[in-house]
DRENKE-789174 format. One record per residue: residue in three letters; chain; y, z, x of N, C-alpha, C, CB in turn. Coordinates in Angstrom, 3 decimals. Each point is the difference from the previous one (the first is absolute). Glycine has a CB too. Layout:
% residues N
ala	A	Y	Z	X	Y	Z	X	Y	Z	X	Y	Z	X;
...
//
This chain:
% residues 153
unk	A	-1.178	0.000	0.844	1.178	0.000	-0.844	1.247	0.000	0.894	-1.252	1.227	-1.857;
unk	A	1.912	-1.730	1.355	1.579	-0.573	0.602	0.780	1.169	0.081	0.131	-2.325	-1.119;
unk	A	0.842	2.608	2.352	0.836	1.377	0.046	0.840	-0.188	-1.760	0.587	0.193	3.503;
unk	A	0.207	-1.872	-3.410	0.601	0.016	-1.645	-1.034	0.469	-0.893	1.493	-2.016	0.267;
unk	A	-2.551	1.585	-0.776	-0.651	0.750	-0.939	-0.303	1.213	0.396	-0.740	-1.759	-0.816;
unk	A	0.377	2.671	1.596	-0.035	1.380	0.066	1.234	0.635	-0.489	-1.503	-0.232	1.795;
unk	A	2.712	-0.217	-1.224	1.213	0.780	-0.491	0.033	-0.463	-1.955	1.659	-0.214	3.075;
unk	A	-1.954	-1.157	-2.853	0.315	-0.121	-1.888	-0.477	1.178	-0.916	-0.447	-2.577	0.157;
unk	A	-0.872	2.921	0.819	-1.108	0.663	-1.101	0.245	1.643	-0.014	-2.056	-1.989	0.550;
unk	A	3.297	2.243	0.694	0.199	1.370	0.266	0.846	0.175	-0.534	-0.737	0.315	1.629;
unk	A	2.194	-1.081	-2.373	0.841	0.202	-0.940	-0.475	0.659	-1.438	1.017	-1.865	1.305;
unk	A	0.173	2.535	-1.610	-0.422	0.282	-1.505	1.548	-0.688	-0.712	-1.904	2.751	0.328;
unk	A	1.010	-4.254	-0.821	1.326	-0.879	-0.587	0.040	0.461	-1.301	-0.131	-2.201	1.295;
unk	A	-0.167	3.239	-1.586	0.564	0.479	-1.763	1.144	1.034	0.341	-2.600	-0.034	-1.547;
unk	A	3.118	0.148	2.753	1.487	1.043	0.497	1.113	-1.180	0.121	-1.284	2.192	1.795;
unk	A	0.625	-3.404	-1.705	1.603	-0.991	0.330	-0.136	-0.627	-1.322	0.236	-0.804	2.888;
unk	A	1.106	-0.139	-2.990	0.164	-1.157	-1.106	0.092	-0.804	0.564	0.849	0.694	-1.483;
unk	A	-1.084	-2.179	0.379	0.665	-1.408	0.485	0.752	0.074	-1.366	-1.882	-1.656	1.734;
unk	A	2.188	0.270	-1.544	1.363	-0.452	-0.975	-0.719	0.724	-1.745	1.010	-3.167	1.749;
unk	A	-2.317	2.504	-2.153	-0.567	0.281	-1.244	-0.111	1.162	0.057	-1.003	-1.730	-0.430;
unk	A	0.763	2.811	1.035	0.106	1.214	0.010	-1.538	0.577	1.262	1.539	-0.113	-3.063;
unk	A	-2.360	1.279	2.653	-0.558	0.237	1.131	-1.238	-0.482	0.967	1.140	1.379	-1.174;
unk	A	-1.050	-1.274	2.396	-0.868	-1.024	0.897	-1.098	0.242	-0.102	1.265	-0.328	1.445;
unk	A	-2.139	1.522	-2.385	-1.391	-0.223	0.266	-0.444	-1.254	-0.561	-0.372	2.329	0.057;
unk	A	-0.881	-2.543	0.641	-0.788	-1.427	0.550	1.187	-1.052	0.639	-2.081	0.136	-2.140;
unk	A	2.858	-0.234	2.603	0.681	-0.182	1.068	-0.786	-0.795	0.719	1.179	1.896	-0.103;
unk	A	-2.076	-1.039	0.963	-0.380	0.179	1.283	-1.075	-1.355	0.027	0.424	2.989	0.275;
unk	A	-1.159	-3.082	-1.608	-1.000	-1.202	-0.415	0.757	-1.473	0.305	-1.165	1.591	-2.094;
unk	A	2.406	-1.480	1.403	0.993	-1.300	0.379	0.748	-0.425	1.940	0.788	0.874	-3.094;
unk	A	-0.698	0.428	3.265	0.278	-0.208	1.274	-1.169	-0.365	1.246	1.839	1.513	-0.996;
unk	A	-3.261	-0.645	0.240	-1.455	-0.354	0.735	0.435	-1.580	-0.154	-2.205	2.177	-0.776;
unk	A	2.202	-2.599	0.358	-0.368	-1.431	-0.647	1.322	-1.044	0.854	-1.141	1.110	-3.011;
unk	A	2.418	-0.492	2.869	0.820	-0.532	0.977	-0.100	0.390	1.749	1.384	-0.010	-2.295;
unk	A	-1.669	0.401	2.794	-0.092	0.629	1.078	-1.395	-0.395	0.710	1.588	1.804	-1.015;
unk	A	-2.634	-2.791	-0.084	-1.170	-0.446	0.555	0.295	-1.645	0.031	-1.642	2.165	-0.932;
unk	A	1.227	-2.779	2.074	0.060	-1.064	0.335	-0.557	-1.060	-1.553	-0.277	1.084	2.965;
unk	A	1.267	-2.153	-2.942	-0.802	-0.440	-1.474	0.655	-1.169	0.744	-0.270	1.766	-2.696;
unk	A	-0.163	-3.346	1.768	0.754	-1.263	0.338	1.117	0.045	-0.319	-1.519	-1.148	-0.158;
unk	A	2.035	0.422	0.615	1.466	-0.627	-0.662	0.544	-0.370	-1.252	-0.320	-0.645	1.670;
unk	A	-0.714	-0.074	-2.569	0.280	0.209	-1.142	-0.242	1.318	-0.799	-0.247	-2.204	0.339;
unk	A	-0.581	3.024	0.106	0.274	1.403	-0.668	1.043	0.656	-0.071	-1.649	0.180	0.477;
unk	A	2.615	-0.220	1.172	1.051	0.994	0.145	0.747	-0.053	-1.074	0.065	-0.073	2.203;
unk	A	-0.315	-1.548	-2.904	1.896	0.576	-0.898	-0.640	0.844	-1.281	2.052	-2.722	0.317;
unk	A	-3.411	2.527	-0.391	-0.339	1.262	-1.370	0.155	0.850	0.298	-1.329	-0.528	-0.956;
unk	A	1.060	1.348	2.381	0.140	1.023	0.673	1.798	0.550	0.207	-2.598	-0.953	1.090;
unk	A	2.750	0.218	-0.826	1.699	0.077	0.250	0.337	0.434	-1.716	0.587	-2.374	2.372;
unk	A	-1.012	1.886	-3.360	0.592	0.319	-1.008	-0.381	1.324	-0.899	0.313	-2.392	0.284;
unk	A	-1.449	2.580	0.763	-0.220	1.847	-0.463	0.871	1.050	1.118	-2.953	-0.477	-0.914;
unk	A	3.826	0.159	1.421	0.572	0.328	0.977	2.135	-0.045	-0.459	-2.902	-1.113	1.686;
unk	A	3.123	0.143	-1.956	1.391	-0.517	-0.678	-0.084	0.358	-1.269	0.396	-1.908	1.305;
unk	A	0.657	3.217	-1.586	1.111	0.334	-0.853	-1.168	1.266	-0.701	1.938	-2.796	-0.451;
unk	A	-2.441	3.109	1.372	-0.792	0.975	0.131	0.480	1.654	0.570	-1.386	-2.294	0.233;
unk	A	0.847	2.176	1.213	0.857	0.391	1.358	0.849	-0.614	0.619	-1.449	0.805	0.318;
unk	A	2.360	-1.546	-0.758	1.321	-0.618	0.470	0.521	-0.954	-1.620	-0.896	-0.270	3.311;
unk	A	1.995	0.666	-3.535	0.728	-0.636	-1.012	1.159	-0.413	0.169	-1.066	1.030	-1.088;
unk	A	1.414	-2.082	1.057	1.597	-0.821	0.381	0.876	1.291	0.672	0.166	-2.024	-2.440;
unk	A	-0.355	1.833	4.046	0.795	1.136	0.504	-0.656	1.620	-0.671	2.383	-1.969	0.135;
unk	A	-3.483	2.177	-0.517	0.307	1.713	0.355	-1.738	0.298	-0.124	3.038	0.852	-1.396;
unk	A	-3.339	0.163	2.013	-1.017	0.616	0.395	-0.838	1.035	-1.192	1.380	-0.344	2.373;
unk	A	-2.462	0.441	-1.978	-0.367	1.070	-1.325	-1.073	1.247	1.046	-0.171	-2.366	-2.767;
unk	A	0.042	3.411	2.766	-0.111	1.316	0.480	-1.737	-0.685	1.206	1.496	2.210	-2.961;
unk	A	-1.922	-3.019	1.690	-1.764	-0.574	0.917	0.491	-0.955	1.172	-1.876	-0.322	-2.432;
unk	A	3.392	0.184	2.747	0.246	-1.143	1.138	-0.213	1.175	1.044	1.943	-2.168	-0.989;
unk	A	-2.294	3.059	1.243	0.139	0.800	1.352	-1.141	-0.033	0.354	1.646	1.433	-0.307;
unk	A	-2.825	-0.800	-0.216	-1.265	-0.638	0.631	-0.378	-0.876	-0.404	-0.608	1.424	0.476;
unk	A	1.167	-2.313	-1.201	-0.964	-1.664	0.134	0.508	-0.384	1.535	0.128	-1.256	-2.997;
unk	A	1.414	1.669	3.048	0.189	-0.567	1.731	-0.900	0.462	1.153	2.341	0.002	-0.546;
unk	A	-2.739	1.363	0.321	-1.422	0.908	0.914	-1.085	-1.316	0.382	-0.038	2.804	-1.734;
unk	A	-0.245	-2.861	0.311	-1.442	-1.082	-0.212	0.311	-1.332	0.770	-0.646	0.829	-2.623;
unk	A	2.165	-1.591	2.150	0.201	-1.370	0.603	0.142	-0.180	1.296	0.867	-0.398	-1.746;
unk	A	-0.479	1.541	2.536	0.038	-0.006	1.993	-1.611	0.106	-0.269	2.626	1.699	1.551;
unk	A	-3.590	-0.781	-1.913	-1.414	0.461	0.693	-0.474	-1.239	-0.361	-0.476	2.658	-0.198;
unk	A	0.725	-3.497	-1.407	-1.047	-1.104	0.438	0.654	-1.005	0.834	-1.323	0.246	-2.071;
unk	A	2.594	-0.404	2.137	0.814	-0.923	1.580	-0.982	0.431	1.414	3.133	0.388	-0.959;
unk	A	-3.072	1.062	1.041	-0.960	0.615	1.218	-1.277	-0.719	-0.104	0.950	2.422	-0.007;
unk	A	-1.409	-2.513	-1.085	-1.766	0.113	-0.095	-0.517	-1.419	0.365	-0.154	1.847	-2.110;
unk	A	1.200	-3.095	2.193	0.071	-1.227	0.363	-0.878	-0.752	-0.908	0.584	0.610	2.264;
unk	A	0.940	-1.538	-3.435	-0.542	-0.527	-0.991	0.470	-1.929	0.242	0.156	2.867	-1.689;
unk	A	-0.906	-3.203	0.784	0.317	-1.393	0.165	1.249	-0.966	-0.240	-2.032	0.534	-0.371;
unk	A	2.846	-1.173	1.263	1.178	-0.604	-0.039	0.593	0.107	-1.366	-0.727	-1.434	1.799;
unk	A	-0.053	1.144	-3.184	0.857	-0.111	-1.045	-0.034	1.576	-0.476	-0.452	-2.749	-0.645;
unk	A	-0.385	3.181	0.968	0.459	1.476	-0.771	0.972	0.617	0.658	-2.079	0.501	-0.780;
unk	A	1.815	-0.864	2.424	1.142	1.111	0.350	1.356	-0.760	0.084	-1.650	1.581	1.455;
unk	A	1.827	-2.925	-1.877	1.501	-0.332	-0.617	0.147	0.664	-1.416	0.113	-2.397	1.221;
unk	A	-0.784	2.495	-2.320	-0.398	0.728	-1.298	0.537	1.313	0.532	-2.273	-1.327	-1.024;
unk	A	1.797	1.967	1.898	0.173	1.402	-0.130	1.482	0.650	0.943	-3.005	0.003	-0.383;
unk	A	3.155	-1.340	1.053	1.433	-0.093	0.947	1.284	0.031	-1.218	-1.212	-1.825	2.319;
unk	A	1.119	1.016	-3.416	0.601	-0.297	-0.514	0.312	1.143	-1.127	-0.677	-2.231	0.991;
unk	A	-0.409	2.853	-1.627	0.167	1.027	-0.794	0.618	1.032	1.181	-2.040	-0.605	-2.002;
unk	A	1.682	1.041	2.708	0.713	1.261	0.697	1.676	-0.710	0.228	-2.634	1.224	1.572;
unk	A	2.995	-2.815	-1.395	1.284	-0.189	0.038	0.548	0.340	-1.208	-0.240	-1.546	1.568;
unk	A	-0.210	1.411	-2.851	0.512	0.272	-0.939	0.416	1.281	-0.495	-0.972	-1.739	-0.087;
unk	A	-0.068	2.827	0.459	0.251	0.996	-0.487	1.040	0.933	0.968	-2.286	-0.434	-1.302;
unk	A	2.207	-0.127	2.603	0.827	0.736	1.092	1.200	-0.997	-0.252	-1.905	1.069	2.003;
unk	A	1.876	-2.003	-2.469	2.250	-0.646	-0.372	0.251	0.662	-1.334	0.246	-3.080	0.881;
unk	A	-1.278	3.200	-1.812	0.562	0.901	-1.382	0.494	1.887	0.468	-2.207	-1.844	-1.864;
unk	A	1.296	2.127	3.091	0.111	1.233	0.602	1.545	0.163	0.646	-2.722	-0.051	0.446;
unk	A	3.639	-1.357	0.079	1.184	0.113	-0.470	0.656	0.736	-0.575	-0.501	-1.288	0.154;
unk	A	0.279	0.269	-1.484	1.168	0.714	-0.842	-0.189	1.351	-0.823	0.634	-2.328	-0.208;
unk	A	-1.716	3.219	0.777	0.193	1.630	-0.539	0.586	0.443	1.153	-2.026	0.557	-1.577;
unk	A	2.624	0.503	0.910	0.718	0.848	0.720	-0.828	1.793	-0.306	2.586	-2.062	-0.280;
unk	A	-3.790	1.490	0.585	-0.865	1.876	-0.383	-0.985	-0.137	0.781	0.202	0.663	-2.568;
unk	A	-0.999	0.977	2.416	-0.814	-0.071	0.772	-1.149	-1.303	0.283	0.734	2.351	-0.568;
unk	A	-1.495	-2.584	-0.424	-0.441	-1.207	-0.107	0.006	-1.495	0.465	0.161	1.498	-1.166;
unk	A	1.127	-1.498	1.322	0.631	-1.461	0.844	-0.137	0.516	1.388	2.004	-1.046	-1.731;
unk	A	-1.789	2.374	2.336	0.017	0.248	1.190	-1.519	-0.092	0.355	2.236	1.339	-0.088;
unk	A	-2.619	-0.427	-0.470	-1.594	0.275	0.217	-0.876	-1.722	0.236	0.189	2.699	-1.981;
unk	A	0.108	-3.705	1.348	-0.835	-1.291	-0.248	0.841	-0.511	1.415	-0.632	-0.512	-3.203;
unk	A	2.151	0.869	3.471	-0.013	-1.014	1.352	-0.108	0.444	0.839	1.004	-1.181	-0.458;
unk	A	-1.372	2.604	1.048	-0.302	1.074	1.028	-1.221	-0.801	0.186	1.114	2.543	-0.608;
unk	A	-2.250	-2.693	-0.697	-1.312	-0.214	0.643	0.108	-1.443	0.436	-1.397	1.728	-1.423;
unk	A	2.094	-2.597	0.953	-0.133	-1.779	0.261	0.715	0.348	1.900	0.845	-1.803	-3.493;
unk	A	0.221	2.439	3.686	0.570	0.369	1.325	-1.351	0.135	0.771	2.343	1.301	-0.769;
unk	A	-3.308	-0.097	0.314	-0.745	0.941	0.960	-1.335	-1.294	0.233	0.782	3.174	-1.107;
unk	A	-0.556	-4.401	0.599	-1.065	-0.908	-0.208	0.801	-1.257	0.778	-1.275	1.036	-2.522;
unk	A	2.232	-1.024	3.036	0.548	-0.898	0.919	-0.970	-0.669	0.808	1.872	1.297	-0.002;
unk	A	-2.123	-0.161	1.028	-0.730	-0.567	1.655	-1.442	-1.060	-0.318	0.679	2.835	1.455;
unk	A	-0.754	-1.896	-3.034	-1.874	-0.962	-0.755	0.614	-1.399	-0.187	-1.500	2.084	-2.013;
unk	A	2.817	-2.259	1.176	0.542	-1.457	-0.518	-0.131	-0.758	1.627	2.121	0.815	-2.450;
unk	A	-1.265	-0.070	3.504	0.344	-0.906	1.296	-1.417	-0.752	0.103	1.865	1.735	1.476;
unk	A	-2.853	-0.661	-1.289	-1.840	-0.235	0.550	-0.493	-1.048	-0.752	-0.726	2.447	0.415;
unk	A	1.270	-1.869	-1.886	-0.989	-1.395	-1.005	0.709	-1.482	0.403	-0.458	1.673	-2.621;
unk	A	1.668	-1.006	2.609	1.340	-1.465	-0.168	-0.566	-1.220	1.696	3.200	2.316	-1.273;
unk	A	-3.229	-1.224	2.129	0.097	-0.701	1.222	-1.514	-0.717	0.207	1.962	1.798	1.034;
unk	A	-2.898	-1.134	-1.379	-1.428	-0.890	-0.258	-0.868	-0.775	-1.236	0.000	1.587	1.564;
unk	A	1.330	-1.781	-2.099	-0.262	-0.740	-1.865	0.385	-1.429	0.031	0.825	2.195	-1.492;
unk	A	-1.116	-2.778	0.875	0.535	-1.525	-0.389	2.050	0.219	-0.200	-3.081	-0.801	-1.805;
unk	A	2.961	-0.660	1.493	1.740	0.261	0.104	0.638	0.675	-1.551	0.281	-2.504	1.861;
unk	A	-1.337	2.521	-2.918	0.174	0.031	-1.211	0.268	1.563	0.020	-1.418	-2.200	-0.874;
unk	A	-0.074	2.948	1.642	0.137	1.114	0.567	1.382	0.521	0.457	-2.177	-0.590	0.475;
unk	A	2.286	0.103	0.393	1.211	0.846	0.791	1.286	-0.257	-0.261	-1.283	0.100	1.666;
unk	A	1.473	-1.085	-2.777	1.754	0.150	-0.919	-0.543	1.071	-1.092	1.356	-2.972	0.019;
unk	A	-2.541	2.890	-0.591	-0.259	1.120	-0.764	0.721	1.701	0.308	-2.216	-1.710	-0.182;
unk	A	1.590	1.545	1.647	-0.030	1.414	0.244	1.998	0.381	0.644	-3.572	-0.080	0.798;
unk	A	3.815	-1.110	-0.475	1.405	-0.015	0.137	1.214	0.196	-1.367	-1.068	-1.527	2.014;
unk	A	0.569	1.146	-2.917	0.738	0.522	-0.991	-0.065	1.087	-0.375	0.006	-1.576	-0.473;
unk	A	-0.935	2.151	0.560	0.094	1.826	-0.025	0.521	0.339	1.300	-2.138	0.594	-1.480;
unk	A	2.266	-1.162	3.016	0.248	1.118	0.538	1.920	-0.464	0.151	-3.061	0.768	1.391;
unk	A	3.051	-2.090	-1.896	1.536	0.122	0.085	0.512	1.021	-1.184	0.219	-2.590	0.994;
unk	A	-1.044	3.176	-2.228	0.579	0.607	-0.451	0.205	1.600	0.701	-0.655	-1.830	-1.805;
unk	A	-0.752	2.031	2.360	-0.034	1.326	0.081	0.218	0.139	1.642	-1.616	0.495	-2.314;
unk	A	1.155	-0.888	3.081	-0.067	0.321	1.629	1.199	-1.394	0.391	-3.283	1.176	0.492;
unk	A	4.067	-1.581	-0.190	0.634	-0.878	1.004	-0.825	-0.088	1.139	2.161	0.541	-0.730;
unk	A	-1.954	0.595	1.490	-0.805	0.067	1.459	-1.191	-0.536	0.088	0.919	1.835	0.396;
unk	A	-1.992	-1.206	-1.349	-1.327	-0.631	-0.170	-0.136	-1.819	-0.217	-0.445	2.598	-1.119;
unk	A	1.385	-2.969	0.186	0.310	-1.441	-0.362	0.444	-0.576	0.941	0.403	0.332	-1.925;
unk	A	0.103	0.080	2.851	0.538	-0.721	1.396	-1.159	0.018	1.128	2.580	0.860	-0.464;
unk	A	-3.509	0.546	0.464	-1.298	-0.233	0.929	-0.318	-0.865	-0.034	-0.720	1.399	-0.032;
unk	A	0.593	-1.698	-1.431	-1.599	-1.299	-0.406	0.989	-1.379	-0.119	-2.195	1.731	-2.083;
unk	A	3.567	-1.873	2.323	0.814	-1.139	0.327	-0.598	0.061	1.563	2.431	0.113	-1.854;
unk	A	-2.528	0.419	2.127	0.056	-0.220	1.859	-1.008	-0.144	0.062	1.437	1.192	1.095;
unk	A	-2.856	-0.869	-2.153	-0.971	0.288	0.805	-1.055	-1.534	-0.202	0.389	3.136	-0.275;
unk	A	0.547	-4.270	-0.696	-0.527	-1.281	-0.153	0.671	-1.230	0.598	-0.777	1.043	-1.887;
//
């Protein structure tokens, strides 16, 4: 079993919300995003994912550890389209992490920050799709880190 699925299964997603209200079985939709699937799956996948835990600009309480889960399965080394899929949801929820001004917005870009040096690692040994992926999160959150993995291609 995958470090991401161990952590999915160690959450208790009936303490957070998404947009419809609370995240238990959550964790079933994110198993399912976070596992390598084709290309034509992602966008079904993507759409259990959008306006969910990320809604036009703003976050819902389950974006803090779904971000936990989206670095460990980045760590756990997934296949080019998922980990643009999963590059892309953590961009979303860390630019909606923006515009709060509470604990919550801090807390979601502390962890996308503390997940920098992983973006540089994935970014600098990924396809090119890869590594603008991982550059749009770190121009949001790390500069410095986003400039490593400029230098480091």
């Amino acid at each position: 079993m995958a470090i991401a699925e161990r952590l999915i299964w160690s959450i208790d997603w009936g303490r957070y919300e998404l947009m419809e209200g609370t995240a238990e079985g959550f964790g079933h939709d994110l198993t399912a995003f976070v596992t390598d699937a084709p290309v034509v799956e992602r966008h079904a996948l993507w759409a259990r994912m959008e306006n969910r835990v990320f809604a036009q600009d703003d976050i819902f309480t389950a974006a803090e550890p779904t971000l936990a889960v989206l670095f460990a399965a980045l760590a756990d080394g997934v296949e080019e389209s998922t980990a643009v899929s999963v590059l892309d949801l953590v961009f979303h929820i860390v630019h909606a992490a923006h515009y709060r001004d509470d604990g919550l917005g801090r807390r979601c870009l502390g962890k996308a920050q503390e997940a920098g040096w992983l973006l540089v690692h994935i970014g600098s040994r990924g396809s090119r799709n890869v590594r603008d992926a991982c550059l749009e999160v770190l121009d949001l959150v790390s500069p410095s880190c986003a400039a490593a993995l400029r230098l480091s291609v």
